[in-house]
Each structure stands twice: as C-alpha cells, then as structure tokens.
N, C-alpha and C positions, 0 to 999 in steps of 0.2 A: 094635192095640187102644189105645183113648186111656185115658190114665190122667185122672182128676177126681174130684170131687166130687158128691154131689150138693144140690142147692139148689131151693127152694120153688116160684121163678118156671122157669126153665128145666129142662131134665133133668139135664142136666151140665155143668159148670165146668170148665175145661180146666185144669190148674197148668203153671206155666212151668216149661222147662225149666232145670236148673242147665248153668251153662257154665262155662268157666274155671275159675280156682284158689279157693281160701277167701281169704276176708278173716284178713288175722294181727292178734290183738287189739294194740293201742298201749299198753307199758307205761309210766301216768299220771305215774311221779316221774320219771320219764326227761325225758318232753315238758314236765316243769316245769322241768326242770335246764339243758333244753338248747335252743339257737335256731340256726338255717340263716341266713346272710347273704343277701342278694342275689345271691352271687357262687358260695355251696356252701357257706361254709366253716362251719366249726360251733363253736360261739361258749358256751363255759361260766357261768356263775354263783361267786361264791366263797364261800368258805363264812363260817358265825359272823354271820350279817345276822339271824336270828330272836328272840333274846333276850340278856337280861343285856345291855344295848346302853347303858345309861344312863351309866355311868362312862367309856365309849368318847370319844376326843375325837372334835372336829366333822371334821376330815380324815380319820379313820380311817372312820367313816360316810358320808362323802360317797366312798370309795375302795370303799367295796361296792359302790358302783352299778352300778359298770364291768362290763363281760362280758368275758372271758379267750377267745381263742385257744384251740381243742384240743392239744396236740402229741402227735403218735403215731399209726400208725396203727389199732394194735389198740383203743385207746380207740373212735375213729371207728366201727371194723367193729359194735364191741359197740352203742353207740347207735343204727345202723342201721339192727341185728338188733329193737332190743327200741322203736323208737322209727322202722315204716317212713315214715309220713304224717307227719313231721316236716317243720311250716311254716315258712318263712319268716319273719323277725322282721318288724314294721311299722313 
C-alpha cells in the first residue's frame, strides 16, 4: 500500500521515504566560538573582546584578534559533539 496524500489535481501524492540517520541540531555559541583550519585543527577565540574594551591599551586589542590552538583532547570531542557541521575558517 502506498502511503500519500491526497491533492486536488491528482489522487495521490506519494511522500518520500525517510533514509538514514537525523540531522543533529548545531549548537550556535559553539560554531561561534570555534573554527576548523584547513588542516582539521580547531582553532579558539579568547575571551574579554565584547565590552568595557575602552581603557584596554591598543596591543592588548589588537592581541584578541588572534585565534588559539585547542589543547586537549576532551575539549575537541565536546565541540564535535555539539558543533557536528563545523566549517572551515575562510
């Protein structure tokens, strides 16, 4: 028996079958925190760049910019989990 719909022009509308696994939702402060190299590696942000920044000297602003190395593996796994479709920096 075909499973469908039905609709005005035709009798029946076929639905496609589900295949495969689910999609796992992208946890969004993750994929903001964090960027894939070219190479794999996974590459942080540091912290204290969003406010109160105005008394900060100009080296100390200009040294947020930078993105940090991961170290560890458990760190890695956790980002993996909550952050799979994690792109590529450009």
């Amino acid at each position: 028996m075909v499973r469908g719909i039905l609709c005005e022009r035709s009798s029946i509308v076929t639905r496609k079958q589900r295949t495969g696994k689910y999609k796992i939702k992208t946890h969004k402060a993750t994929s903001k925190r964090f960027r894939l190299t070219g190479s794999g590696k996974l590459m942080r942000t540091k912290i204290g760049k969003s406010h109160l920044r105005s008394s900060t000297p100009k080296r100390t602003k200009r040294q947020f910019v930078e993105m940090l190395p991961v170290k560890g593996r458990g760190i890695t796994k956790t980002v993996n989990r909550l952050a799979p479709y994690l792109k590529k920096a450009d």
